[in-house]
Each structure stands twice: as C-alpha cells, then as structure tokens.
TORTI-357125 format. One record per residue (C-alpha): residue in three letters; x negated, y negated, z. Coordinates in nm, 3 decimals. Example, Ala and Ser with C-alpha at 12.3 -4.5 7.8 and 13.67 -1.06 7.14 Angstrom:
2
   type         x         y         z
    ALA    -1.230     0.450     0.780
    SER    -1.367     0.106     0.714
END
This chain:
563
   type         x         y         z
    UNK     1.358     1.591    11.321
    UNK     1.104     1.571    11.559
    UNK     1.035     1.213    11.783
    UNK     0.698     1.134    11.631
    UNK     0.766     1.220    11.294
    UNK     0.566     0.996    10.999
    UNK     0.832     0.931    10.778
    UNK     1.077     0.823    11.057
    UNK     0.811     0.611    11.174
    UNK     0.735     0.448    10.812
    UNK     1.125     0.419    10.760
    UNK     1.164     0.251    11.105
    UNK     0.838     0.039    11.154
    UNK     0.615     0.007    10.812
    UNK     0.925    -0.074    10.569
    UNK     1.090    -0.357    10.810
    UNK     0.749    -0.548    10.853
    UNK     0.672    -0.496    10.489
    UNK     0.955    -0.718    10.385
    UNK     0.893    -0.957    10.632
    UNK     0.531    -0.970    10.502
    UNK     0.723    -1.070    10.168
    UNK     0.937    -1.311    10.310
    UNK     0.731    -1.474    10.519
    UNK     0.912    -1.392    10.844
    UNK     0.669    -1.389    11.072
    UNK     0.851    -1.408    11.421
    UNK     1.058    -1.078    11.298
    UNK     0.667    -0.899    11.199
    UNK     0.540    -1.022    11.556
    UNK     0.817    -0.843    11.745
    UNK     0.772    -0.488    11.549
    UNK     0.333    -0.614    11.602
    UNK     0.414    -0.619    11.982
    UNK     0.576    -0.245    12.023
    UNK     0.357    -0.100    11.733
    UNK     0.043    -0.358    11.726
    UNK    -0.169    -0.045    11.531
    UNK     0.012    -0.187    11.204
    UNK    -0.162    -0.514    11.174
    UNK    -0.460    -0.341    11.024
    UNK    -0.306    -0.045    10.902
    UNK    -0.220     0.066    10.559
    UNK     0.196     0.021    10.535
    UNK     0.274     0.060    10.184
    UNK     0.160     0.275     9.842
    UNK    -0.215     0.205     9.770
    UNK    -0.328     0.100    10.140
    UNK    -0.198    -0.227    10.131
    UNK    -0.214    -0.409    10.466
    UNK     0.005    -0.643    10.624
    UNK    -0.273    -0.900    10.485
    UNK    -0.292    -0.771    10.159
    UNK     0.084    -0.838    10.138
    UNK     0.153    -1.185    10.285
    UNK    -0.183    -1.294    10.086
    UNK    -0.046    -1.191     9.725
    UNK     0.325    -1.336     9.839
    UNK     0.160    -1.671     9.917
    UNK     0.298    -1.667    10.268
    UNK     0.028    -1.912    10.438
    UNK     0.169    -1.937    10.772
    UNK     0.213    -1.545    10.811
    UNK    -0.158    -1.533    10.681
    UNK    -0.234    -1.779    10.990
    UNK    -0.089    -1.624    11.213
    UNK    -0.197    -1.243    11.154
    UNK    -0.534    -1.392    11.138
    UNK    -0.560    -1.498    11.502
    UNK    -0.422    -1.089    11.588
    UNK    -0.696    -0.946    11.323
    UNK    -1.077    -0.884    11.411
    UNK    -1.362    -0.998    11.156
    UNK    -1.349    -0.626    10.998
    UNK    -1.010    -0.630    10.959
    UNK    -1.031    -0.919    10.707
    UNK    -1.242    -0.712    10.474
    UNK    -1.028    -0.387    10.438
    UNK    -1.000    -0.291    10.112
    UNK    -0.693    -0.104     9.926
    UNK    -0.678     0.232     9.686
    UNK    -0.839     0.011     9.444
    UNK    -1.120    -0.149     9.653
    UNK    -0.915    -0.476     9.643
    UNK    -0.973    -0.718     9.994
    UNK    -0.664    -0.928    10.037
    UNK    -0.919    -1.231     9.979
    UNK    -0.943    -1.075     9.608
    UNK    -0.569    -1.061     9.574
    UNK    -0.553    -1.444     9.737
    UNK    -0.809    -1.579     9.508
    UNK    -0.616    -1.372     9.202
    UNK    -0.293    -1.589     9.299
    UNK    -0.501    -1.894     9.334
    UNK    -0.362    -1.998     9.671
    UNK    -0.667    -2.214     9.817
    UNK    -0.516    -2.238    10.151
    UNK    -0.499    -1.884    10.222
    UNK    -0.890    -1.824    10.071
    UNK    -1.006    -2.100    10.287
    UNK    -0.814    -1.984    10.605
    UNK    -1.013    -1.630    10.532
    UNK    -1.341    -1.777    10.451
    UNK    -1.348    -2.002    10.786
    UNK    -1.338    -1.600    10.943
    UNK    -1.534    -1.408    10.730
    UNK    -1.785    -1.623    10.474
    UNK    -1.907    -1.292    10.271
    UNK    -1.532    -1.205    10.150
    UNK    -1.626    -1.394     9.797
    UNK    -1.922    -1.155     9.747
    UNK    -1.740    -0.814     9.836
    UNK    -1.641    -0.673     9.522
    UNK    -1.321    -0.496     9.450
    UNK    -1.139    -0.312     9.169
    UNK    -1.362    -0.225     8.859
    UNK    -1.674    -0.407     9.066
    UNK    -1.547    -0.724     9.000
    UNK    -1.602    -1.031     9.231
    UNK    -1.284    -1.238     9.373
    UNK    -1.429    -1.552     9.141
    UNK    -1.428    -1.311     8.856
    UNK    -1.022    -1.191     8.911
    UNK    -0.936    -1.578     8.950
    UNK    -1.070    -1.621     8.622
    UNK    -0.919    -1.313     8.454
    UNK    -0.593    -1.456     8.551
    UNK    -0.677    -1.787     8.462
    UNK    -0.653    -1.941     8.856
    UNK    -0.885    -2.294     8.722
    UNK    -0.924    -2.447     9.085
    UNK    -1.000    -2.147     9.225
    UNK    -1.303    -1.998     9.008
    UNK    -1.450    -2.351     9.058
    UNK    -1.379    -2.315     9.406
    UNK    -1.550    -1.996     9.457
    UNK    -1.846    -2.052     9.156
    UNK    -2.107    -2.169     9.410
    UNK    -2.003    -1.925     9.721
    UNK    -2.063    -1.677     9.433
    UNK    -2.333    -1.661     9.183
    UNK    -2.621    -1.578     9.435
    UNK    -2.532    -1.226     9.399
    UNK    -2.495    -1.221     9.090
    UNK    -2.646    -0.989     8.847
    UNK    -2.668    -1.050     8.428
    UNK    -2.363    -0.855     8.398
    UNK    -2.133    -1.073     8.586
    UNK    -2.262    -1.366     8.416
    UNK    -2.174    -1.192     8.167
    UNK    -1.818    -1.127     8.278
    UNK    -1.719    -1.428     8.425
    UNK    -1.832    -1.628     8.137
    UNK    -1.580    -1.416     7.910
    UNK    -1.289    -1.445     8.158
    UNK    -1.353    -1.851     8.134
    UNK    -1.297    -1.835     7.742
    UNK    -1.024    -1.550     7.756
    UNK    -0.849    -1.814     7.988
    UNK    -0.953    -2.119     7.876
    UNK    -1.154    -2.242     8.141
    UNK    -1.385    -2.361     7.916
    UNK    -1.572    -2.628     8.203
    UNK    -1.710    -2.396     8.411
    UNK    -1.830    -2.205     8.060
    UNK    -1.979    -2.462     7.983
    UNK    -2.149    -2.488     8.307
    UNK    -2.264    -2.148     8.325
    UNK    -2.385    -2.190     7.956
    UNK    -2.565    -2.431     7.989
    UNK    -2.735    -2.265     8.300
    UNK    -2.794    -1.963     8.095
    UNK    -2.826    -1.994     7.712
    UNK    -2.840    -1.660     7.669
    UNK    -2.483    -1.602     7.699
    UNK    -2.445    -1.779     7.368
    UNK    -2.590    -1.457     7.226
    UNK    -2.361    -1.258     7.469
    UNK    -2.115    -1.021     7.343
    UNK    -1.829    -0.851     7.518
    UNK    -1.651    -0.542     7.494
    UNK    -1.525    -0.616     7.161
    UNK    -1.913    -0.716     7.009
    UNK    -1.751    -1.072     6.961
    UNK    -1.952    -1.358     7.094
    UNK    -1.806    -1.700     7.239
    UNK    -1.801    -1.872     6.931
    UNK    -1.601    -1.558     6.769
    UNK    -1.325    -1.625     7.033
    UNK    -1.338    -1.998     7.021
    UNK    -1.291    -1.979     6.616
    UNK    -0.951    -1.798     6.653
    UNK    -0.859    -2.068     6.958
    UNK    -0.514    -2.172     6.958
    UNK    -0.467    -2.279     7.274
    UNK    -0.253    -2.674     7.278
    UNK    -0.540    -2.937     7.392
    UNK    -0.313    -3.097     7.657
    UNK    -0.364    -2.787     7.882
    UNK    -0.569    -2.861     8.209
    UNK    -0.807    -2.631     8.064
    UNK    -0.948    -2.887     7.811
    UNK    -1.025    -3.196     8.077
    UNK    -1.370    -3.245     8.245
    UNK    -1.309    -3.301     8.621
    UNK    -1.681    -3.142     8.719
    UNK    -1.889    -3.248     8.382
    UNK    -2.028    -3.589     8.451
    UNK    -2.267    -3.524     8.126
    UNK    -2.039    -3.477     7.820
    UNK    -2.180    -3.354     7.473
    UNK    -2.042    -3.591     7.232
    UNK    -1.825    -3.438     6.972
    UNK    -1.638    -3.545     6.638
    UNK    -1.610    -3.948     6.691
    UNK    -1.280    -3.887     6.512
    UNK    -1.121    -3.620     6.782
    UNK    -1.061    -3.630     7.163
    UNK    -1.403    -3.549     7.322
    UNK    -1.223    -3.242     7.439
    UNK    -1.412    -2.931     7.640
    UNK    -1.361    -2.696     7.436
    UNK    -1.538    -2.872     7.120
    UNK    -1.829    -2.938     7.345
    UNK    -1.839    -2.597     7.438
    UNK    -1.847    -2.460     7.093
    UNK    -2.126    -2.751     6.988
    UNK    -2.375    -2.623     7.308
    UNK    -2.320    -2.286     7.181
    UNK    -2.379    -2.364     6.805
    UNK    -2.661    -2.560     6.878
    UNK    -2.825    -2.287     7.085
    UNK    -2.803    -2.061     6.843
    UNK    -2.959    -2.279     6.568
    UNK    -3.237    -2.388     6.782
    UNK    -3.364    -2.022     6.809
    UNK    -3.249    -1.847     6.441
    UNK    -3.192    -2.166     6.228
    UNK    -3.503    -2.074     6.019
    UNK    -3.389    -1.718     6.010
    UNK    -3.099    -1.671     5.810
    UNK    -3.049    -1.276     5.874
    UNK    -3.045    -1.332     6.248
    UNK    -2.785    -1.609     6.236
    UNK    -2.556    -1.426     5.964
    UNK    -2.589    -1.120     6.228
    UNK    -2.452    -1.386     6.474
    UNK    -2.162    -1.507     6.309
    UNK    -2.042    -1.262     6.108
    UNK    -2.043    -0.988     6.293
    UNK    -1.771    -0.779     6.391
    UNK    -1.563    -1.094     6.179
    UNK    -1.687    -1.395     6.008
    UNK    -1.645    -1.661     6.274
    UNK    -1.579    -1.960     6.034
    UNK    -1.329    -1.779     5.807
    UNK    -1.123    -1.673     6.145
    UNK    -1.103    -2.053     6.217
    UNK    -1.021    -2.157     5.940
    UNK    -0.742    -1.867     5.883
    UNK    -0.578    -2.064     6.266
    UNK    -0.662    -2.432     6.118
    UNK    -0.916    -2.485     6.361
    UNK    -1.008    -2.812     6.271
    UNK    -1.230    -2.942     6.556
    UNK    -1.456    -2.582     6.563
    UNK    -1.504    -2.581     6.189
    UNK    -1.617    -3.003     6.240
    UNK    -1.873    -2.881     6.485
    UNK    -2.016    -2.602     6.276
    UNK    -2.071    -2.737     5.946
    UNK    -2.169    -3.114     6.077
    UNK    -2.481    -2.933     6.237
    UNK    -2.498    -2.673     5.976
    UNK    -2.336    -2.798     5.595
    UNK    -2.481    -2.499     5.422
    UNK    -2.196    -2.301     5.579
    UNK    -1.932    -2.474     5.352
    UNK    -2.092    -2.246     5.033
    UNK    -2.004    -1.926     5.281
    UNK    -1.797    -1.655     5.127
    UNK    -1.583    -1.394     5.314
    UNK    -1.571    -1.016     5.220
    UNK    -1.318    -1.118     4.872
    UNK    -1.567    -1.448     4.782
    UNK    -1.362    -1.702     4.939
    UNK    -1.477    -2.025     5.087
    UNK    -1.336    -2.174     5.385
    UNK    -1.130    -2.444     5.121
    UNK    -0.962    -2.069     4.970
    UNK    -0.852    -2.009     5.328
    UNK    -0.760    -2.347     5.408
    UNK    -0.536    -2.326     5.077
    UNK    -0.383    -1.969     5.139
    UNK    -0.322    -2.082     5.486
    UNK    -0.150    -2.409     5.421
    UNK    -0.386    -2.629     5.694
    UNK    -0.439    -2.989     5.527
    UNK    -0.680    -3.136     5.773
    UNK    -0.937    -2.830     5.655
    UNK    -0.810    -2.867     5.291
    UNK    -0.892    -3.234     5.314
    UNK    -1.240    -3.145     5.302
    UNK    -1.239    -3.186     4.976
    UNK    -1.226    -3.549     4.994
    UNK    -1.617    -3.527     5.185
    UNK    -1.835    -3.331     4.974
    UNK    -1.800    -3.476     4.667
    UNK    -1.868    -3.330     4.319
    UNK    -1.933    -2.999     4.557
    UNK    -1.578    -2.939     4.502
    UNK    -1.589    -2.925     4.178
    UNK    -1.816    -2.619     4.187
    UNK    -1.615    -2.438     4.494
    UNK    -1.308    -2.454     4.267
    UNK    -1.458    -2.268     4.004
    UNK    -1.511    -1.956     4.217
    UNK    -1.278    -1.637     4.191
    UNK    -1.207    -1.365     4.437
    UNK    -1.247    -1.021     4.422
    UNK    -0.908    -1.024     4.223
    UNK    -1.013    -1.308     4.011
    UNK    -0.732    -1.513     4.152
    UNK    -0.866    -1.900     4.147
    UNK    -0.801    -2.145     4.447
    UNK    -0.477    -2.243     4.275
    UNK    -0.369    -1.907     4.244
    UNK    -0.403    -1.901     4.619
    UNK    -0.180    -2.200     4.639
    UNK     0.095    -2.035     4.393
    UNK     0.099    -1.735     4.702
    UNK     0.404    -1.756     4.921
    UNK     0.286    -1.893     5.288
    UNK     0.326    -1.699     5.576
    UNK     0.643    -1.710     5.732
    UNK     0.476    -1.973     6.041
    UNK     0.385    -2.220     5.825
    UNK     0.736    -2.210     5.614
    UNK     0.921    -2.249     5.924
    UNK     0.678    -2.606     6.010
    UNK     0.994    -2.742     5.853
    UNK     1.368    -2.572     5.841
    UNK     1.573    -2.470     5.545
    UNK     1.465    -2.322     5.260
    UNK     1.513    -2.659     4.976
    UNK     1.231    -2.805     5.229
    UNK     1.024    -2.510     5.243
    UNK     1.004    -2.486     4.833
    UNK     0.920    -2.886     4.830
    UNK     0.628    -2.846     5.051
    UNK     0.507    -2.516     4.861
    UNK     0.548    -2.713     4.580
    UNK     0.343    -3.018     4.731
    UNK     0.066    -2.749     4.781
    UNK     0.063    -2.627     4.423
    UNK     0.006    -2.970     4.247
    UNK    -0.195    -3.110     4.490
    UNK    -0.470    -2.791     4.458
    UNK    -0.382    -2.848     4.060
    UNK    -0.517    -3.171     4.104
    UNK    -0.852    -3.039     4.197
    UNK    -0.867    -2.797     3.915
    UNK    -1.066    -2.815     3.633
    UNK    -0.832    -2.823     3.331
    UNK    -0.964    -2.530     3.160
    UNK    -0.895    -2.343     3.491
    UNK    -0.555    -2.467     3.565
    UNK    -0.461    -2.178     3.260
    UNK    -0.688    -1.868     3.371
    UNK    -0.528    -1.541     3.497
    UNK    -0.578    -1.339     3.744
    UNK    -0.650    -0.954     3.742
    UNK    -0.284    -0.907     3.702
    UNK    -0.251    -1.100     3.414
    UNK    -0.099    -1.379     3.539
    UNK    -0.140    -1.757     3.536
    UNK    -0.121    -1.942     3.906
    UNK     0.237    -2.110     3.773
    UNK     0.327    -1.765     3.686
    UNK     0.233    -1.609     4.009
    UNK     0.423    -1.900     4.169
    UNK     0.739    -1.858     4.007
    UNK     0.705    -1.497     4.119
    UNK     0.619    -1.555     4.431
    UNK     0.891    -1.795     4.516
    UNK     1.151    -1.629     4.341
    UNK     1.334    -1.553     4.652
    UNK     1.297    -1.874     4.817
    UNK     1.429    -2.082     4.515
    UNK     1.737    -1.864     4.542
    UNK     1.773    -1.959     4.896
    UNK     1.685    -2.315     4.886
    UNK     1.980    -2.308     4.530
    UNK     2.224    -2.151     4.813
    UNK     2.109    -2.408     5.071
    UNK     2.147    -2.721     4.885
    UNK     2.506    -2.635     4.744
    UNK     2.637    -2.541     5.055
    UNK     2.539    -2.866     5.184
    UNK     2.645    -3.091     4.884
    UNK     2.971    -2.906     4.927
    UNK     3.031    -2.963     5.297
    UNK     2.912    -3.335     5.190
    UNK     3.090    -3.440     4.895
    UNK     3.419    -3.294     5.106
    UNK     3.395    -3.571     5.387
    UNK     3.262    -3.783     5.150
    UNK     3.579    -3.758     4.951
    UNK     3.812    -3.748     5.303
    UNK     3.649    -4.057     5.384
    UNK     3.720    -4.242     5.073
    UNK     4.089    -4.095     5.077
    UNK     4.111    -4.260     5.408
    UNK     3.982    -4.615     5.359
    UNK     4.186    -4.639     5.008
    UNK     4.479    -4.551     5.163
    UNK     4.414    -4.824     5.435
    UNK     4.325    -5.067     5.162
    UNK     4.660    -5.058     5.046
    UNK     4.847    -5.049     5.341
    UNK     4.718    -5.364     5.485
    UNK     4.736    -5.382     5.903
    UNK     4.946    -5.673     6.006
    UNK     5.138    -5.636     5.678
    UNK     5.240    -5.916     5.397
    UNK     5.491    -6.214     5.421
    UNK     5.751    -6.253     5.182
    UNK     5.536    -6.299     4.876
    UNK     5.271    -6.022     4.938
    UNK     5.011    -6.235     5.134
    UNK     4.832    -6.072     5.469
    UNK     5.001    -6.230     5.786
    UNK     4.645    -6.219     5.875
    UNK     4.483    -6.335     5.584
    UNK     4.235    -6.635     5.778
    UNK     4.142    -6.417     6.084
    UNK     3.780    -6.325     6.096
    UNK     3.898    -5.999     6.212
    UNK     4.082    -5.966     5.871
    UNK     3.760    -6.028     5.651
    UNK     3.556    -5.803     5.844
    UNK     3.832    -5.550     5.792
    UNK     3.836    -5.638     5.405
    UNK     3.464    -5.596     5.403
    UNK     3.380    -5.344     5.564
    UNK     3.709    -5.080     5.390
    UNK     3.520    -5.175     5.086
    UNK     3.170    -5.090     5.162
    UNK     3.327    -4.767     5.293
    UNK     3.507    -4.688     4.991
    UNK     3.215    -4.779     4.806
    UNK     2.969    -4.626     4.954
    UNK     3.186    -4.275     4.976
    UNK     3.179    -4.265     4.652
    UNK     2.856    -4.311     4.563
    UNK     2.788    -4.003     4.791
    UNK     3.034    -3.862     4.615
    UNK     2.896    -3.870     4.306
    UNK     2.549    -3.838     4.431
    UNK     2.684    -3.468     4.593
    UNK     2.831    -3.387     4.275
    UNK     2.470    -3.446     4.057
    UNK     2.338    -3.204     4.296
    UNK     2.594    -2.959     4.253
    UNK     2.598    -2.982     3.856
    UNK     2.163    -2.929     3.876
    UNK     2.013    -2.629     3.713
    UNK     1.830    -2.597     4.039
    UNK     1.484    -2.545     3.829
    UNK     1.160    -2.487     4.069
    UNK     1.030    -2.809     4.013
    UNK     1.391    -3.003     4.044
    UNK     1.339    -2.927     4.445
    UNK     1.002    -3.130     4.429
    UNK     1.172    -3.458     4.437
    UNK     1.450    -3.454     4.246
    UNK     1.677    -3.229     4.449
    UNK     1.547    -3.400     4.834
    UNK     1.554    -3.795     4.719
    UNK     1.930    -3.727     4.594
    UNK     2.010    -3.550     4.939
    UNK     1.830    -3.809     5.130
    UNK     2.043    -4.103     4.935
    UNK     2.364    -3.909     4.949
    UNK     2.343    -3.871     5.368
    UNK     2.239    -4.262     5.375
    UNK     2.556    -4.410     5.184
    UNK     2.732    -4.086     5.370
    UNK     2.594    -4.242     5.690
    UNK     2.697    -4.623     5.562
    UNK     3.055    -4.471     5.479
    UNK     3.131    -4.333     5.827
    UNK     2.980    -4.656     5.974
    UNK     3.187    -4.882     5.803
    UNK     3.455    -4.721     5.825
    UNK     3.447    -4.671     6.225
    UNK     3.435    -5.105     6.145
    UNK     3.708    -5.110     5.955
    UNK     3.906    -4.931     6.240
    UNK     3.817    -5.072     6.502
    UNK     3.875    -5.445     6.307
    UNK     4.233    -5.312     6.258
    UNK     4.307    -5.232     6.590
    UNK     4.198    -5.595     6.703
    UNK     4.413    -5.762     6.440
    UNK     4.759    -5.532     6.546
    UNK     4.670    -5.639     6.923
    UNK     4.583    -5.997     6.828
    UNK     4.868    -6.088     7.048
    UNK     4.892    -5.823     7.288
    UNK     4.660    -5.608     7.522
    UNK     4.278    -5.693     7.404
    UNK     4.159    -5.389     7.621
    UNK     4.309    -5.142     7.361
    UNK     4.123    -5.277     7.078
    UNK     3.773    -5.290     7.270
    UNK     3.857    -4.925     7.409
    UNK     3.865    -4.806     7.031
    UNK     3.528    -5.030     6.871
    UNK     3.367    -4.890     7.174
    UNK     3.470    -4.484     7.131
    UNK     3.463    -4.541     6.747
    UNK     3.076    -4.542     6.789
    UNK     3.069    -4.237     6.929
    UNK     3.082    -4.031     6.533
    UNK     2.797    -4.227     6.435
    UNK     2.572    -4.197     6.731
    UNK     2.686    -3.809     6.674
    UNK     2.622    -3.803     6.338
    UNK     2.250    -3.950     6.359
    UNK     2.206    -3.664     6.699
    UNK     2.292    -3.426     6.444
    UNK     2.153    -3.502     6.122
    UNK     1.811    -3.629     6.308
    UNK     1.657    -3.302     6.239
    UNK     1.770    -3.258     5.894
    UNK     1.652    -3.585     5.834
    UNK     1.297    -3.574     5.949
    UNK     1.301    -3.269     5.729
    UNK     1.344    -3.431     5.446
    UNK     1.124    -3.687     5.455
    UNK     0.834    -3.476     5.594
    UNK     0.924    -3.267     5.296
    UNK     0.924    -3.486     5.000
    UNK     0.631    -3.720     5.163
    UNK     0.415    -3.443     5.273
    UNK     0.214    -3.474     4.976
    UNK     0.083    -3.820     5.186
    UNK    -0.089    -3.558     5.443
    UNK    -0.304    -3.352     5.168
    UNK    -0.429    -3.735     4.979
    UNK    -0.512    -3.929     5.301
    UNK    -0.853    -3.922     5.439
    UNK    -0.806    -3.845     5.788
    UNK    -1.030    -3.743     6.047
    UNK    -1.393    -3.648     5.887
    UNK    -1.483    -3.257     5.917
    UNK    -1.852    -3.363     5.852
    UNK    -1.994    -3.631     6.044
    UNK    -2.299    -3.808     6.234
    UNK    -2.333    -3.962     6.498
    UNK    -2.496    -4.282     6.525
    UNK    -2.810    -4.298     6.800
END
C-alpha cells in the first residue's frame, strides 16, 4: 500500500480525532492537530462534517473552545453535504454556550442558512430548543422574508412554543390566515392540541402584556394564542360568513377536531367570542354536544348546563344515520377513554353513567326513536356493550371469589381463636386473664373480626348469586364491592389487633419486646393491603360517583369578562 495513501490516512488520522471530537478529548485531538493541523477545518467524516460540526452536535463546549482559538473566521462558517454550519447543528441541540462562543467570532452565523434554506432559529424551533429560538429571534428576523415568518411561526405551534407565536403574531396578523403544507391554519393545529399545560411551553417568561382568557382556567399561552388568532380573524370576516367558514373548516372543521380531543379551553375561546358556532354541524349533522357525547369529555358535555332551553333544540337533531345524541351515548367509547379507569365492571358503570345522564336531556318522545337500523339507543347499547358486560360478569366473580375465600379464612381463624382463649381458663372455665385490658381488647376486637368477615362474606356471596343484568353494574354491583372490601379491610384490621393483643397477654410476664415486635410487623398486611387495593379503590368510587362530574357546573365554556 503506498505511504500517502487516503484511506490509511483516514483510518490513522480522521477516525481517531473523530471520536475524540465525540468524547470530548481534546488534549488527545490537539496531539493528532499538531502532526496533521490540515484536519481542523477539514471534512473527517460522511457528509463533510468537520471537527466543529462534531464536537458542536456532541455538546462538547470545551473542545468547541478550544478548536475555536486554532480556527480562522471562515472556518466557522463551513457548511456540510447538507449546507448545515456547525452553528445550525449547535442551535438544533440548543446548547447556548457553544452558539454564543461562535457568535462572539462570527455574528452573521444566525443568518446563514442551511439544509432546506432554513435559518439556525428556524431548526431550534423544529426541534423544539425554547431558549434557543428566543435566543436567536432578534439576531434573526432582519433577513427575513414572508416565507420564514411563515415557517418559523409553524415550527413554534408544531413544538409548542406558543410565546414567541404569539409574538410573531401579533407582529404580523397575517399569519393567522397562514396555512402550511398541510392547508391547516394555527387554529386547525391548536384545536387538535394535546399537549399537558405544565410543559415550559405554556408559561410567559417574555410576554409582559397577557390577553386575558377564561376567568375560570389558568391564563395559559396557548389559550391566549388561540384568542389573538380568533379575534383576528373575526375582526376582518366576522360579517362575512363564507370567508370565515373557508377559515375554519377547511381542510377539517376546526371546532369539531377540538372537541373530538376534549379541548376544553380552545372551544371556551371560540364560542365566548363567537356563540353562533355552538348551532355548527359537521359533515353527518352533529354539533359539538354529539361529539362531546360520542367522545365521552364532560367538561364540553357540560355545556349543556349554559345555553339553556338551546339544548332542548340541539337534542332533537339526528345524524346522517338518524342516530339521536343518546344513541351516540349507547356507542361503545373508544378504547382511551375506557381505560380512564381499569377493569371492565368500572368501565360498564361509567358507560352506563353516560347513557342516563344524556337520557336525562332527552325529550321523552325521543328517548324511544330508532335509528336507521332499526334500533332504539337502549337497544344499540345493549349491543354495543355486549362484550364488555361479559367481561365486567367475569371480572366481578373472579374477584368476589378471591374475596369471599379470605373472607371466609379470616373468619375460620378468629373463631377458632375465640374458642381457644390465650392465657387459658382456671378450674371453672374463667380466662386467667379475664380483667386485663389486653384481654378486652382481644375480646373486642376477635369479634369485630369475625363479624365483620362475615358480613363480607355474605356481601361476596350476593354478588356471586347476581344475574349480572346491564344495569345491576350501575350501582348495584360497585356499592356491594365497595362495602364488601371495607368490612374485608375492618376484618384483616382487627384481626392483626386481636393478634397482636394475644401476644401481649402470653408475655404479660415475660419478654415485652416480643409482643411489641409482633403489633408492630402485624401492621405491615394492612398498610399492604390499602398499597394494593388503593387503585382498585379509587376505581370504584370514580366509577359509581362519576355521574357527580357530568351534573356539576364547573368551569363556564361561555363567558365575559367584566371591564
């Protein structure tokens, strides 16, 4: 092979100081810079990535300051294959140190574009680097043209940096009216928003002017974004109602995609500066209250309680199968909203919270009507939730079973303890320990033990004997569950008492440490037991209460606020 052969000298030379550019290493790259110093501006790896290309996107800030003080201005600017400077890659990572410790050489780097034309602010924001776009949005915007307004406004909703949106909205209204590549405006994106409101994303660290919002909600960004927006587009096609339907409902209609997510807060800002929108229909005639319904979100379905005799008009419309808002209710819900709670008894109480609370709504002559299939809503329910009343029958049993048989040990245990008193009986049958406090504690609580176990007992067993009908798993079925774990619970408890009360009176006279050894490990089931059952608990009750959440008021879709 000859001495000055490229791929010896890439083995030997541009592999080595690549991995140190990875790690970091600098004192290693420096030695390998000092025999071959041609490689601190040359392309080393696949797609002309320099040495600071390299150590920018691995974050390595002291390698970056030191191959800075070896590079010349030019150097800094180098692009890759893909017309990428390493200050595009830095700002993409969102390392501030390493962008400032470039700018300080070379203050143009945030206006030379690089893959796909795009800006170093605008890859920060694609990849959703917060600090950074803000960082860079003044350096930036004075070369930019309406397309990367355009851009970088996008990339700020796409990764919820919905500030600096803001910002440049209300700079430039007319990216309310923007679309992107997918002919969806802002407000399209913001409707199918699901993005949690305790992200960084939603605070105001720049915005010393906030729009106010719902009174009822967190002034969060993201509602004030979707307000400016809104109002904008009012202010210029509110008189014209083929513009703004062009707006909203095209490629989707904006106000059925929130309210298909349960976005509350964008729906409150829509209709409380527009109410008209609440008579909308989708492509199948369904108001946002159908969605709300065939999606399962109460704080949209609650609604109802605001607009009044309204209502009773919405309820009377029928889609394009003639299936009434109750029929819609009598659907199965999708398998994210069945899993809000676990187990299947659960999931059939809530469906069946849904079903009479929309029946509530109903005009009586309506309640009745069928559907293009022929069938009435309790028809299509019974239907629908065929399967899940099979698994919630399964459910329950297996758990009464598993129940009633500790139940049962339990009350074994503490009869059998009953009658074989600790301390034993003098000559004519009485407890030795008959006037000890320890003994009537012991007496006391073996009897609420037996007691209580069975009353779980038979409380297991009436579930067990049920005929497991649809609307026996509305309360019926989760009240008697509830009641059997609480005496279970009581059973165990005492009975852990009556243990540890018999261990104190067989030690009376001898070691106390044994006795206080056992009271102390004996808590140890129950504090298990409530871990455990926690979860199956809160089920329960969220369950069978849950009706609670579709009658109470809550926070106000519709509202004003006072001047």
């Amino acid at each position: 092979m000859p001495r000055d052969d490229p791929n010896k000298r890439f083995l030997k030379f541009c592999v080595p100081i690549h991995k140190h550019a990875l790690n970091g290493n600098w004192p290693a790259a420096k030695r390998i810079l000092d025999k071959q110093n041609e490689l601190k501006n040359a392309a080393i790896a696949n797609g002309w990535h320099t040495l600071l290309h390299i150590s920018a996107g691995a974050n390595q800030i002291h390698f970056v300051k030191e191959l800075l003080k070896m590079l010349h201005d030019n150097d800094i600017a180098l692009q890759d294959a893909n017309g990428n400077t390493a200050f595009c890659i830095a700002a993409a990572v969102g390392n501030m140190k390493i962008v400032d410790l470039m700018l300080k050489r070379n203050p143009d780097l945030p206006i030379i574009r690089g893959a796909l034309g795009y800006t170093p602010i605008q890859n920060a924001a694609l990849q959703g680097r917060y600090k950074m776009a803000w960082h860079l949005y003044d350096k930036t915007i004075h070369c930019f043209e309406d397309n990367d307004w355009e851009l970088l406004f996008f990339a700020c909703i796409y990764t919820g940096i919905y500030d600096l949106a803001l910002k440049m909205a209300r700079g430039r209204n007319a990216l309310a009216f923007a679309r992107d590549v997918n002919e969806e405006t802002a407000l399209h994106l913001l409707a199918q928003n699901q993005m949690p409101l305790d992200s960084c994303c939603h605070c105001l660290e720049h915005d010393h002017h906030p729009i106010m919002t719902n009174p009822g909600m967190k002034n969060h960004v993201v509602f004030q974004l979707v307000k400016f927006l809104w109002t904008t587009i009012l202010d210029r096609h509110y008189t014209s109602k083929d513009e703004l339907n062009e707006i909203i409902n095209k490629p989707s209609q904006l106000i059925f995609d929130a309210a298909e997510v349960g976005n509350f807060g964008f729906l409150s800002e829509l209709i409380s500066a527009h109410p008209s929108l609440i008579w909308e229909m989708d492509s199948k005639n369904r108001t946002i209250l159908h969605i709300a319904v065939l999606h399962r979100h109460a704080s949209i379905f609650n609604l109802v309680h605001q607009i009044g005799h309204i209502k009773d008009v919405i309820v009377t419309f029928e889609d394009e199968d003639r299936n009434t808002i109750l029929h819609l209710a009598a659907k199965l819900a999708r398998r994210g909203q069945l899993e809000l709670v676990s187990g299947a008894a659960f999931q059939m109480c809530v469906e069946l919270v849904w079903f009479e609370k929309v029946k509530k709504i109903m005009l009586p002559a309506q309640i009745k009507s069928k559907n293009s299939k022929d069938m009435t809503a309790e028809e299509l329910f019974s239907n629908e939730h065929e399967k899940l009343r099979e698994d919630a029958e399964s459910w329950m049993k297996k758990t009464a079973e598993s129940c009633m048989l500790i139940s049962t040990v339990i009350a074994t245990g503490v009869f059998a303890a009953a009658t074989t008193l600790p301390g034993g009986t003098d000559d004519t049958g009485k407890p030795n320990y008959l006037k000890k406090p320890s003994f009537l504690v012991f007496a006391i609580s073996d009897t609420f033990a037996f007691i209580s176990a069975s009353t779980a007992i038979l409380i297991f067993l009436s579930i067990l004997v049920s005929r497991y009908r649809e609307y026996d798993f509305y309360k019926s079925l989760p009240l008697k569950l509830i009641f059997g774990l609480i005496t279970l619970f009581i059973s165990i408890t005492s009975m852990m008492v009556a243990l540890s009360t018999s261990f104190f009176i067989i030690y009376y006279h001898g070691s106390m440490w044994i006795p206080s050894c056992i009271t102390i490990l004996s808590f140890l089931p129950i504090l298990l037991y409530i871990r455990l059952q926690f979860k199956l608990f809160s089920d329960i009750i969220y369950s069978t209460y849950y009706w609670k959440t579709l009658s109470k008021l809550g926070k106000n879709m519709i509202y004003v606020l006072e001047k």
